[in-house]
Every structure is written in structure tokens, then in C-alpha cells.
FIKOLZA-1660 file (N, C-alpha, C; in steps of 0.1 Angstrom, whole numbers, plus 5000, padded with zeros to 4 digits):
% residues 210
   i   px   py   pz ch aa at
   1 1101 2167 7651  A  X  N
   1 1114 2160 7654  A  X CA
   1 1111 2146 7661  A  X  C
   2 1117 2137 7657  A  X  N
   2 1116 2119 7661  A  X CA
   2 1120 2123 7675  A  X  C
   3 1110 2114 7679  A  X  N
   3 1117 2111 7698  A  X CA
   3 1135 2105 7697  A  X  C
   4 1141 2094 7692  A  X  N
   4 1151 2096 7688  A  X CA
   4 1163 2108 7690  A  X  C
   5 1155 2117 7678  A  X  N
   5 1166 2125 7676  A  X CA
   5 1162 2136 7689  A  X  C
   6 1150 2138 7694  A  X  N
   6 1150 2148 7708  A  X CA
   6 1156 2146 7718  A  X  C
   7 1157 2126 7718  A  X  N
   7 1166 2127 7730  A  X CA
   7 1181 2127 7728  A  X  C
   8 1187 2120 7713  A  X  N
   8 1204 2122 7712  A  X CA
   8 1206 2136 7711  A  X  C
   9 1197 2145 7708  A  X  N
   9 1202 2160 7706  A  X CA
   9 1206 2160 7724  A  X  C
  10 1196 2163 7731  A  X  N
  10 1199 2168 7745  A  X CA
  10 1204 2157 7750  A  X  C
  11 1214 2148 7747  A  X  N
  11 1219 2138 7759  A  X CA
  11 1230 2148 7764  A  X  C
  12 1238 2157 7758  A  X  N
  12 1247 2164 7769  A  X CA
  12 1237 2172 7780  A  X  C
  13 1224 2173 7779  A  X  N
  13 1222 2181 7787  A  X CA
  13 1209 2177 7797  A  X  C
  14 1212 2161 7800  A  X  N
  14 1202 2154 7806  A  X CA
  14 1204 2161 7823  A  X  C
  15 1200 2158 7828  A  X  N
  15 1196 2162 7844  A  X CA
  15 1204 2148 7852  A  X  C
  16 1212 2156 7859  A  X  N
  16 1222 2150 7868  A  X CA
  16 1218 2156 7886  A  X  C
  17 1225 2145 7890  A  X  N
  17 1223 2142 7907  A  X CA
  17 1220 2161 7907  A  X  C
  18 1228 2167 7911  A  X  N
  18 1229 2187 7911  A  X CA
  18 1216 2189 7909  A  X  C
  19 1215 2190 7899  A  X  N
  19 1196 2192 7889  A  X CA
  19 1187 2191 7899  A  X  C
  20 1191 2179 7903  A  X  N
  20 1178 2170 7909  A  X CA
  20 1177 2177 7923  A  X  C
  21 1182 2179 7931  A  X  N
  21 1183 2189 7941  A  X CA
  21 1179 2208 7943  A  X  C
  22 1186 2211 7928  A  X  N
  22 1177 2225 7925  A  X CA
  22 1163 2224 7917  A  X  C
  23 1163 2212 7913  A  X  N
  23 1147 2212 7912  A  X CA
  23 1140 2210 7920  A  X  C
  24 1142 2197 7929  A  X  N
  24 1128 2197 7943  A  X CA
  24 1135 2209 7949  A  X  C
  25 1143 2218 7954  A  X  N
  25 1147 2229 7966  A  X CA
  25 1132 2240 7955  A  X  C
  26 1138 2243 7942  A  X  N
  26 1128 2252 7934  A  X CA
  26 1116 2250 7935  A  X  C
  27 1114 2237 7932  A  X  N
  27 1101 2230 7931  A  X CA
  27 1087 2237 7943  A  X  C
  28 1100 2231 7955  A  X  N
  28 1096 2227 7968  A  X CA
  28 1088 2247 7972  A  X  C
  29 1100 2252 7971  A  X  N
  29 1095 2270 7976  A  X CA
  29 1088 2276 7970  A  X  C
  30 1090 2269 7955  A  X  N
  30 1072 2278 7947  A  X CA
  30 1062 2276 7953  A  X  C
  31 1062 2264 7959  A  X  N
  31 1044 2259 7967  A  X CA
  31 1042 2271 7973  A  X  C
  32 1055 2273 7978  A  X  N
  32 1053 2280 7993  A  X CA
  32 1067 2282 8002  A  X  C
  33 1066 2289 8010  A  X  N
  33 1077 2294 8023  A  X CA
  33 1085 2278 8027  A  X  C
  34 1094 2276 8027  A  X  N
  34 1100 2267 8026  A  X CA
  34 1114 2263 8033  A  X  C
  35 1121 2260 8037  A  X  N
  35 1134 2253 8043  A  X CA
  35 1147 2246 8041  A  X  C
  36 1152 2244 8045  A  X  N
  36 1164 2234 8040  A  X CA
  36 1154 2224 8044  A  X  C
  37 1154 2220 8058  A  X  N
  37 1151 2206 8060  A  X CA
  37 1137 2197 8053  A  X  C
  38 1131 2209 8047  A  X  N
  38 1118 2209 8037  A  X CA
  38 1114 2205 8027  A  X  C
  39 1130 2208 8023  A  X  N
  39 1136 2206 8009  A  X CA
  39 1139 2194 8010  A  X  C
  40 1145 2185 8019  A  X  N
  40 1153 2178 8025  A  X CA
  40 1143 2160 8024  A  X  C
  41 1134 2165 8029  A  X  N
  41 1122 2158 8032  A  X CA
  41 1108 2151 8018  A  X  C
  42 1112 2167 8016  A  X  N
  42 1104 2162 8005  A  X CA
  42 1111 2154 7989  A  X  C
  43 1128 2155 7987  A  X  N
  43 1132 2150 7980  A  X CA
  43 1133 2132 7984  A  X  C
  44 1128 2132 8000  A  X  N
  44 1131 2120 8008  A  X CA
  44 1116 2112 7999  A  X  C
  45 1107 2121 8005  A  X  N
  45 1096 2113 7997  A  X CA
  45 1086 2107 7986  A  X  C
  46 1097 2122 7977  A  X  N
  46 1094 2122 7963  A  X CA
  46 1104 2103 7957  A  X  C
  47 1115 2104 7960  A  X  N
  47 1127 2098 7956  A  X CA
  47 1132 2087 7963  A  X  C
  48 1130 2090 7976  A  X  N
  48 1140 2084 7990  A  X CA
  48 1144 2072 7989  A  X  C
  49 1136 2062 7981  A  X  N
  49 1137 2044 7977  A  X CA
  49 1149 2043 7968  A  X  C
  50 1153 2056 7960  A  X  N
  50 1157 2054 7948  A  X CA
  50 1171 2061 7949  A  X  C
  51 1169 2074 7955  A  X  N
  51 1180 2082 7957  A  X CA
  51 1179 2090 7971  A  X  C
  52 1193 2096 7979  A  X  N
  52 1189 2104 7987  A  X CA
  52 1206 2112 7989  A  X  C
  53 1204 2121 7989  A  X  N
  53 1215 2133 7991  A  X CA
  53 1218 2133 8002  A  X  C
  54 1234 2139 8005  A  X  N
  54 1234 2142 8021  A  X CA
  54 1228 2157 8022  A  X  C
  55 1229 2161 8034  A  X  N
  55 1220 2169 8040  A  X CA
  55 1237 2183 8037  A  X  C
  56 1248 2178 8035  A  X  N
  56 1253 2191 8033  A  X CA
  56 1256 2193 8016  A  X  C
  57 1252 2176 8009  A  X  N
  57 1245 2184 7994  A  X CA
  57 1238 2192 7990  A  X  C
  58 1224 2191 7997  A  X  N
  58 1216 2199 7998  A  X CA
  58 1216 2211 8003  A  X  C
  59 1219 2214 8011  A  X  N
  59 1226 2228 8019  A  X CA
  59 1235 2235 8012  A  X  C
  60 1247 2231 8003  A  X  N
  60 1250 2235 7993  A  X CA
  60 1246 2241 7985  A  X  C
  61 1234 2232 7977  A  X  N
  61 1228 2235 7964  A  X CA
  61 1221 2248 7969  A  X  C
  62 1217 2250 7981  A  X  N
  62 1206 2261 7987  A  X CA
  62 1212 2275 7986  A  X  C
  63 1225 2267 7993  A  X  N
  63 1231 2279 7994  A  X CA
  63 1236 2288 7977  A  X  C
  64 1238 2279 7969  A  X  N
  64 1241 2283 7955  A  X CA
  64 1233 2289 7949  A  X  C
  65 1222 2286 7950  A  X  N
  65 1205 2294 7949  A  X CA
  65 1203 2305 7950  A  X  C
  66 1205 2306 7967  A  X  N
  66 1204 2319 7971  A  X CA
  66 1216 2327 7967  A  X  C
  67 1230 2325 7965  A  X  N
  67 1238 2335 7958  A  X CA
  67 1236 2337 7945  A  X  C
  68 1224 2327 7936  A  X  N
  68 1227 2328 7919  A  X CA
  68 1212 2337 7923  A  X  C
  69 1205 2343 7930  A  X  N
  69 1195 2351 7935  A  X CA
  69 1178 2339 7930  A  X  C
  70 1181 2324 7926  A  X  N
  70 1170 2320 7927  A  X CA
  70 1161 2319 7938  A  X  C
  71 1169 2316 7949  A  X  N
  71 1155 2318 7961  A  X CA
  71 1163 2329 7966  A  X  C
  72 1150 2337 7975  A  X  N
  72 1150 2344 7984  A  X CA
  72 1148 2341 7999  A  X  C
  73 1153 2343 8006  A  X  N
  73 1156 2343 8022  A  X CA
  73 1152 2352 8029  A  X  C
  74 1140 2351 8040  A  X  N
  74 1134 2357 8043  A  X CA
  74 1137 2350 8060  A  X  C
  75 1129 2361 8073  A  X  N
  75 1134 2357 8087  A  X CA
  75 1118 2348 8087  A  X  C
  76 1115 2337 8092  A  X  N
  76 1104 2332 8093  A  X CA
  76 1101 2330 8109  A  X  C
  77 1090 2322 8114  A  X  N
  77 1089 2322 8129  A  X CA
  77 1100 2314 8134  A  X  C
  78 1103 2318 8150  A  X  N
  78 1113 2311 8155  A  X CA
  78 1128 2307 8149  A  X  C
  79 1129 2323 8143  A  X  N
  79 1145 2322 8140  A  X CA
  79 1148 2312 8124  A  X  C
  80 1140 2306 8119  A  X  N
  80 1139 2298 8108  A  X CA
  80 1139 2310 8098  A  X  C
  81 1150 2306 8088  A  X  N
  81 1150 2309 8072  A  X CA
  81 1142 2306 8062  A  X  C
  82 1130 2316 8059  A  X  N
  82 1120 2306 8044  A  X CA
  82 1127 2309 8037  A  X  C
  83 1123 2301 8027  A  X  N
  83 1130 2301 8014  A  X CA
  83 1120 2303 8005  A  X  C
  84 1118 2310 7996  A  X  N
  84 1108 2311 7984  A  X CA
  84 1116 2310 7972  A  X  C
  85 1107 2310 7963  A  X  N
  85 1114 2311 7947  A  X CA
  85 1111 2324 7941  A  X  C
  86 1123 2327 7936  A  X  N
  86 1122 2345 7928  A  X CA
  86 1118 2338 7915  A  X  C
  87 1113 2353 7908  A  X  N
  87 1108 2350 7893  A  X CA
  87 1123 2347 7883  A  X  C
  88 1133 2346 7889  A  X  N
  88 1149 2341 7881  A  X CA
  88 1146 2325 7885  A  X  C
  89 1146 2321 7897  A  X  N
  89 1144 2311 7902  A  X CA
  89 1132 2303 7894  A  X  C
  90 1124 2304 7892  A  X  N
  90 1108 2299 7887  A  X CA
  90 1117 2301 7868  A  X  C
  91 1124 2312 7861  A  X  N
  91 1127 2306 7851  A  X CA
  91 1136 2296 7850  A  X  C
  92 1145 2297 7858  A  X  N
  92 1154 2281 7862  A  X CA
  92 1146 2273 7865  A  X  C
  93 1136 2270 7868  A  X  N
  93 1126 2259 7874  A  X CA
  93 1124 2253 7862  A  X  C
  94 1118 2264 7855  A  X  N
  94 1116 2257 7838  A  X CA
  94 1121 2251 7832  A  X  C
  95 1135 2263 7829  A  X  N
  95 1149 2252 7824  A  X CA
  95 1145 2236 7825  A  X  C
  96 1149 2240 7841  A  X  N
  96 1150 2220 7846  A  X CA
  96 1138 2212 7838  A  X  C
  97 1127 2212 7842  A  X  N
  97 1114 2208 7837  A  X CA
  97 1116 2205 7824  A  X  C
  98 1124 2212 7813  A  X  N
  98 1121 2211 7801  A  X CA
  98 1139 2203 7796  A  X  C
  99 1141 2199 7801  A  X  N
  99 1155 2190 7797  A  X CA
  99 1152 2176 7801  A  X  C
 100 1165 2166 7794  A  X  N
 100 1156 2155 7792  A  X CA
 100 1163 2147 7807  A  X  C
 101 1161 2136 7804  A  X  N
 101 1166 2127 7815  A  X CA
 101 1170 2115 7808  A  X  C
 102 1175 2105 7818  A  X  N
 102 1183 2091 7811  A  X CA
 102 1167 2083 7816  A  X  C
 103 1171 2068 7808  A  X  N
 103 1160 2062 7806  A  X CA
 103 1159 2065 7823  A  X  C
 104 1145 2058 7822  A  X  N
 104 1137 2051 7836  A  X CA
 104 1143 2040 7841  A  X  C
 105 1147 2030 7830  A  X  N
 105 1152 2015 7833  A  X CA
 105 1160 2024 7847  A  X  C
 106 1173 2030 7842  A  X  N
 106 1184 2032 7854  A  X CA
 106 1177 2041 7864  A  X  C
 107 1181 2042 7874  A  X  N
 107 1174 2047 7889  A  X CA
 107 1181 2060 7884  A  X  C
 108 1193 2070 7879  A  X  N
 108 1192 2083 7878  A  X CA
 108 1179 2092 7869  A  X  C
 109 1175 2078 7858  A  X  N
 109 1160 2083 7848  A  X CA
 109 1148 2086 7858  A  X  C
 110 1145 2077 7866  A  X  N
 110 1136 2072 7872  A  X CA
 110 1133 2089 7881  A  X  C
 111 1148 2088 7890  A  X  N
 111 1148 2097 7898  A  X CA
 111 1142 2112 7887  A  X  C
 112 1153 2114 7879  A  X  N
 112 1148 2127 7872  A  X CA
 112 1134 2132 7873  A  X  C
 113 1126 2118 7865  A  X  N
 113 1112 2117 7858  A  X CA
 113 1105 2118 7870  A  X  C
 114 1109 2115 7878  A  X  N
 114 1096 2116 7893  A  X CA
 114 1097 2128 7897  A  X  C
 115 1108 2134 7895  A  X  N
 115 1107 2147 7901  A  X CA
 115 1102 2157 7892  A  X  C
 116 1107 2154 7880  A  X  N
 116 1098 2162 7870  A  X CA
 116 1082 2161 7869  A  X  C
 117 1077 2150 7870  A  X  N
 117 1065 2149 7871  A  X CA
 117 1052 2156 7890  A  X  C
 118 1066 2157 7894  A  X  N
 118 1059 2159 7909  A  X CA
 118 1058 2176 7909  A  X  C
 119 1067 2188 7898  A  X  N
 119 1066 2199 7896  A  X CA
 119 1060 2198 7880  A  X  C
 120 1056 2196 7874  A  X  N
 120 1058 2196 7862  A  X CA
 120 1042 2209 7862  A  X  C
 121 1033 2205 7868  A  X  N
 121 1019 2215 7871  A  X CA
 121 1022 2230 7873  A  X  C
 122 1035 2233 7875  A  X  N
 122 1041 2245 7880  A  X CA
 122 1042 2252 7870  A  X  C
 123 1045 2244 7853  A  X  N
 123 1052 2250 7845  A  X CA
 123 1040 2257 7835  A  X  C
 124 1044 2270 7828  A  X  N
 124 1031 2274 7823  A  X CA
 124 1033 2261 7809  A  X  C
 125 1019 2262 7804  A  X  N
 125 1011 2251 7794  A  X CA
 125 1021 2247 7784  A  X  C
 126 1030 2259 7778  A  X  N
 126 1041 2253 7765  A  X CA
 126 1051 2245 7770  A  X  C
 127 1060 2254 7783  A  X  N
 127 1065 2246 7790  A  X CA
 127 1065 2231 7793  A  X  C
 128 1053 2229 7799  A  X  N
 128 1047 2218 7802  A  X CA
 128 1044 2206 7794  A  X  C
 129 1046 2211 7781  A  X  N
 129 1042 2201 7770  A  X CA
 129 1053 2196 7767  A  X  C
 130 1060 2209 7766  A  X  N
 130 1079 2203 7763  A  X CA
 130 1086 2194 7772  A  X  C
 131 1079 2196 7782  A  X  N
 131 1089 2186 7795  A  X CA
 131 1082 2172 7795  A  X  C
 132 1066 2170 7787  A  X  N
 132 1057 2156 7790  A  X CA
 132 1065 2151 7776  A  X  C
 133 1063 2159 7766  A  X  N
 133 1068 2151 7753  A  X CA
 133 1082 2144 7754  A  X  C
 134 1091 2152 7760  A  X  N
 134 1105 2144 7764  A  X CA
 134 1101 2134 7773  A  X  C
 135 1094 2132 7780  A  X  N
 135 1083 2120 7790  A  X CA
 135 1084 2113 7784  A  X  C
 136 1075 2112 7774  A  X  N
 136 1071 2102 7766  A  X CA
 136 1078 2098 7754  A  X  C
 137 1086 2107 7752  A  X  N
 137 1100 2102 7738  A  X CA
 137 1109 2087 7747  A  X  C
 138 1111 2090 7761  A  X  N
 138 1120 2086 7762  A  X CA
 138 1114 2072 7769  A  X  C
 139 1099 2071 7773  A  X  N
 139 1091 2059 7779  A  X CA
 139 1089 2051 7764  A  X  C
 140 1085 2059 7754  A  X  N
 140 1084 2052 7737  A  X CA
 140 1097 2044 7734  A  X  C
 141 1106 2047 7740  A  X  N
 141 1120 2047 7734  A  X CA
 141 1123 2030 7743  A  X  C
 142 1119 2030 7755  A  X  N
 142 1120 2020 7767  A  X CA
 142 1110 2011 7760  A  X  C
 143 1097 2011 7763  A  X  N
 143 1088 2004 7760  A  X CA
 143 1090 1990 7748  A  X  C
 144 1099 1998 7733  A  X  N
 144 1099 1984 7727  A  X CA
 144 1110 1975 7732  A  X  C
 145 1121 1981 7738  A  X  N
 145 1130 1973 7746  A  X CA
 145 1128 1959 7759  A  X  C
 146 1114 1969 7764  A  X  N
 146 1112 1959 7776  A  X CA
 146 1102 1948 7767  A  X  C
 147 1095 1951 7759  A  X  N
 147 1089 1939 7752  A  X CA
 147 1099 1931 7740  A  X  C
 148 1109 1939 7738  A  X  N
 148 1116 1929 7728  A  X CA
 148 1127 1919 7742  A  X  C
 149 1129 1922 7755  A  X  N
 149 1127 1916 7763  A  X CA
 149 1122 1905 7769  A  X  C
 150 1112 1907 7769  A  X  N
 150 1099 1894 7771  A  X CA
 150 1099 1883 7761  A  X  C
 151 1102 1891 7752  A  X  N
 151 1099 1878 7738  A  X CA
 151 1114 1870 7729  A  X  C
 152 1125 1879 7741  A  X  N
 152 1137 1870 7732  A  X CA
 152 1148 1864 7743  A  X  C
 153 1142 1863 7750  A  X  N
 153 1151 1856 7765  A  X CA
 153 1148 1839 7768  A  X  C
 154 1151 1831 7763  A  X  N
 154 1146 1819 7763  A  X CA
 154 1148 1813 7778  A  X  C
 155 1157 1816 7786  A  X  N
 155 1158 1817 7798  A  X CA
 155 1157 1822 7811  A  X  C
 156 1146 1832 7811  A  X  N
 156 1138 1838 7818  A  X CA
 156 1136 1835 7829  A  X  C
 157 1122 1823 7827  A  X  N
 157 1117 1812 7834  A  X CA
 157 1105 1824 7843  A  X  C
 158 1101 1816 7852  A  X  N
 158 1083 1820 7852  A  X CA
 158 1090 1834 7856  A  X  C
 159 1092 1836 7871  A  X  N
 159 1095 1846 7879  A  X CA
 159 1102 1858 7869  A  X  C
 160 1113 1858 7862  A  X  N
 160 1118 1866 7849  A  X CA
 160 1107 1871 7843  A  X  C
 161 1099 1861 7837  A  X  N
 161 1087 1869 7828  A  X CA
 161 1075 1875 7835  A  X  C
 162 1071 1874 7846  A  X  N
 162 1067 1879 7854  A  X CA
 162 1073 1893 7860  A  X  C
 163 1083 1895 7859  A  X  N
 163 1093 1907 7864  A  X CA
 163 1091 1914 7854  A  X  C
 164 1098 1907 7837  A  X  N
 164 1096 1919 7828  A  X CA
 164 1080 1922 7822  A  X  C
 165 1067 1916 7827  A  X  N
 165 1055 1916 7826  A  X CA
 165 1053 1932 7835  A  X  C
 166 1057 1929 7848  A  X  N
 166 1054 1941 7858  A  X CA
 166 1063 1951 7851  A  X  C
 167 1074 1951 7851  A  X  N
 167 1077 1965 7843  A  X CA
 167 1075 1970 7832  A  X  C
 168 1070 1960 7822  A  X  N
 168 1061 1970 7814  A  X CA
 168 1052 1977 7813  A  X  C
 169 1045 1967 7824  A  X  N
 169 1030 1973 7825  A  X CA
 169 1035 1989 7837  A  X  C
 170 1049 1990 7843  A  X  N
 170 1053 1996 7849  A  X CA
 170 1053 2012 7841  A  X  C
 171 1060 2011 7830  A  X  N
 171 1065 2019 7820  A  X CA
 171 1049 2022 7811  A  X  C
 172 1042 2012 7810  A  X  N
 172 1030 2022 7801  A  X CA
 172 1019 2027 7812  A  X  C
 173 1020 2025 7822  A  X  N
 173 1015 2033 7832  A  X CA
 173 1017 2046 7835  A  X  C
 174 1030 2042 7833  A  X  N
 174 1039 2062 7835  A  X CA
 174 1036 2067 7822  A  X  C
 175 1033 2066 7808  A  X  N
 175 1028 2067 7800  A  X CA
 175 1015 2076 7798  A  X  C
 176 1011 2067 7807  A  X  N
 176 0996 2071 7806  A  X CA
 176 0994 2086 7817  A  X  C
 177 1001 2078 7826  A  X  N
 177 1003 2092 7835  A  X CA
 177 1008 2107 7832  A  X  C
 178 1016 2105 7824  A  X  N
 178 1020 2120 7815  A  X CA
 178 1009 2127 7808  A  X  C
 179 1002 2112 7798  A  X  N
 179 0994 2121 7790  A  X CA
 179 0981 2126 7800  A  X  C
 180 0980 2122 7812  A  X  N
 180 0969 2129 7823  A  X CA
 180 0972 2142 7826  A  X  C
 181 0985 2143 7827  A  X  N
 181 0993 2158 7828  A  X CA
 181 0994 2167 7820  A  X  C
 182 0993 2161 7806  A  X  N
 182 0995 2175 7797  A  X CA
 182 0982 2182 7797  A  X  C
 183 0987 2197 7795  A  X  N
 183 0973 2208 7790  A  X CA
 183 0968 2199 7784  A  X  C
 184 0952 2208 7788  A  X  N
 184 0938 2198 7780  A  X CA
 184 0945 2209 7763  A  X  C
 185 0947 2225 7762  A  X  N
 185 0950 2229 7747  A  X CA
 185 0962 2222 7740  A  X  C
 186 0969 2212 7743  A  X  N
 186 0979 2209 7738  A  X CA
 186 0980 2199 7729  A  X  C
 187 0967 2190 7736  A  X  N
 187 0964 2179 7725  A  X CA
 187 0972 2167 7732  A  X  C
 188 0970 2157 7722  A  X  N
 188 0978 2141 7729  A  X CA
 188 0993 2146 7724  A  X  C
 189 1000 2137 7725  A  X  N
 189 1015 2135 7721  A  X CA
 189 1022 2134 7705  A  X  C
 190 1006 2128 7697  A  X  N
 190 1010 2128 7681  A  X CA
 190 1011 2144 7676  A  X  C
 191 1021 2143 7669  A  X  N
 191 1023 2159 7661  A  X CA
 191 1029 2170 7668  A  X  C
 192 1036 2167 7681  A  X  N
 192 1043 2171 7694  A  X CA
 192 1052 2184 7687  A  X  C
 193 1050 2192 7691  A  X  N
 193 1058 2203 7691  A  X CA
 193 1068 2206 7703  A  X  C
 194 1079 2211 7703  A  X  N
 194 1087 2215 7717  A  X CA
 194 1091 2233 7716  A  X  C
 195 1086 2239 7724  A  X  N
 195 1084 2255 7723  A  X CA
 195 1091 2254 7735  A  X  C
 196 1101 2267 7736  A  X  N
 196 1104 2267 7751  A  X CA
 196 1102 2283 7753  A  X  C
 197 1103 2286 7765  A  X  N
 197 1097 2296 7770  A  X CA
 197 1107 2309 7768  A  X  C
 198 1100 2320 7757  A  X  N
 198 1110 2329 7752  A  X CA
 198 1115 2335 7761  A  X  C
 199 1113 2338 7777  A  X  N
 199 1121 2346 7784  A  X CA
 199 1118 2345 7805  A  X  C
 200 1123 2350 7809  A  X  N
 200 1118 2352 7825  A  X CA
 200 1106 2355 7824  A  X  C
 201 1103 2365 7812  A  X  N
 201 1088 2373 7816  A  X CA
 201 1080 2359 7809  A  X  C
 202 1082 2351 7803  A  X  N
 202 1072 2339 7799  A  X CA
 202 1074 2328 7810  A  X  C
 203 1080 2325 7820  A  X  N
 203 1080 2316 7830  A  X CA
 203 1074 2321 7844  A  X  C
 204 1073 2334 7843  A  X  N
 204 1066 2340 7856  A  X CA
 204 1049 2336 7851  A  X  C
 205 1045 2333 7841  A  X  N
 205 1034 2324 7843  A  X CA
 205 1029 2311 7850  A  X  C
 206 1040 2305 7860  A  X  N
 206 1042 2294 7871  A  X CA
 206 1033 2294 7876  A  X  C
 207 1021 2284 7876  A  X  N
 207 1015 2283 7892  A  X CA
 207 1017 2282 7903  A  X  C
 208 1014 2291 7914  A  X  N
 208 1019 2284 7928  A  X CA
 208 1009 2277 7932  A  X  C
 209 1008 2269 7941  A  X  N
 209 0995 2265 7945  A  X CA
 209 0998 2268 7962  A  X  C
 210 0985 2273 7968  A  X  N
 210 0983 2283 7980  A  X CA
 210 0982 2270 7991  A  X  C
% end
């Protein structure tokens, strides 16, 4: 399938502000035992320049989690709630991972793609391919825009062409950065297949890392 048509197929089902919150909260408790304010923190650092939630968005979304049985709630030291990720949870994780996002240009792409990239190691290997190839469908798709940019603006002027110089070089960076991330069995991005993961019992192959 054309990057094109992978991403107008999934534009109803790109990753919105909500998403982005049950992915770092999911993201965040696979590592490990985890928090609201954890959650909170780390969407700060992943994102924080770009986007940031209120603290009773987030507490929301948490709380939705824990009633749709994705995390689990456990008593931690000093009266604190961990939060982990159930094997429902880790297949929702996937979901997210494997849907697409709006370009990069706009700050909700950007946000998506950073958070996808900051779990994306989590996902087992097919998964993972499906969520780098929508990566790169949709940086291929930017990339001739910002150079037909450069070369058809007669009014620019230095600082302009300098700006759209850095953001290309911004965008094939992130480029390159994906194909660092895909499985070494998966191969480069030419001849891209998209498999998604036939069930809970195929996403409980998640890494945690200890």
C-alpha cells in the first residue's frame, strides 16, 4: 500500500490529545510501578515544549484505565497508588502505537510522533514495524513539501531559507531516527508491510524494561 493511501485510509483514526495521555499513562507503567504524577512528568518531558495537559486531564484518563481494567492499582510505599499495565492494557498500548498521526509540521503530529517513538521499543517486532512505517509514510509525505518550500518562495529572504533549511534537515533526521528503531528482521522501509497484532495473546509479547 502507497504511504498516501495508509495515511488517507487511517485519517479518521489518527491519535488525538485523549490518545496521547493513555499512551505516555500506558507507556509510562509498562516500564514499571508508576503514578499519576509520573505519568504527569513524564508527558512533561517527553512533550512539555509542545503540549501539556492539566493534571485533572490526566487523572481522568487514569482513572478511565483503571475502570476499562488497562492498569492495575496496587497500595505502594507511603500510602501511594502504583499503577502498572495489565496484559489488556499493553494490547491497548499497541493499538495506540500502530495508528497514524497528523503531519509533524502541526505540534498535535509532532506531539503524537514523539510519544510514539519514546514507547515504540515496547511493541513486539510486527507491531513495531507497523507503527515506524506509518513514521515514515507520513515524514515521506512532509519531506517533499518542505523542499518544494525552499525552492518556490521567492520571498523568503536569508533567515526564511535558513528556517526551512533547519526543518528539513529537522524531518530527515526523524527519518533516520525511525529507521534506527525498526527490528534489525524487518528490513528498511522499501516493500513495507503493515501486520497488526492478531490478538491480546500477540501483544503480551511487550518488553518491559526492568
Amino acid at each position: 500500500m502507497a504511504c498516501d493511501d495508509t495515511i488517507d485510509a487511517g485519517t479518521a483514526n489518527r491519535l488525538g490529545a485523549r490518545d496521547f495521555i493513555d499512551l505516555a499513562a500506558l507507556g509510562t507503567a509498562a516500564r514499571g510501578a508508576s503514578d499519576i504524577a509520573a505519568i504527569a512528568v513524564a508527558i512533561e518531558d517527553l512533550v512539555g515544549h509542545l503540549w501539556s495537559p492539566g493534571a485533572r486531564a490526566v487523572a481522568g484518563a487514569v482513572a478511565d484505565l483503571l475502570a476499562a481494567g488497562s492498569l492495575i492499582a496496587t497500595a505502594g510505599p507511603a500510602g501511594r497508588q502504583d499503577l502498572t499495565t495489565s496484559a489488556q492494557g499493553r494490547w491497548r498500548l499497541v493499538g495506540l502505537l500502530t495508528r497514524p498521526t497528523d503531519c509533524p509540521a502541526c505540534p498535535a503530529g509532532l506531539v503524537g510522533l514523539t510519544l510514539k517513538m519514546a514507547f515504540i521499543d515496547l511493541a513486539p517486532p510486527s507491531a513495531r514495524q507497523t507503527g515506524l512505517d506509518l513514521a515514515d509514510c507520513v515524514y515521506e509525505r512532509e519531506l517533499p513539501e518542505w523542499h518544494r518550500q525552499c525552492s518556490s518562495c521567492p520571498r523568503r529572504g536569508v533567515m526564511g531559507r535558513m528556517w526551512l533549511d533547519i526543518e528539513t534537515d529537522r524531518v530527515q533526521r526523524a527519518i533516520a531516527s525511525a529507521e534506527k528503531r525498526r527490528p534489525a528482521s524487518c528490513g528498511t522501509g522499501s516493500g513495507r508491510r503493515h501486520p497488526q497484532p492478531s490478538s491480546p495473546a500477540a501483544a503480551s509479547g511487550i518488553a518491559t524494561l526492568a
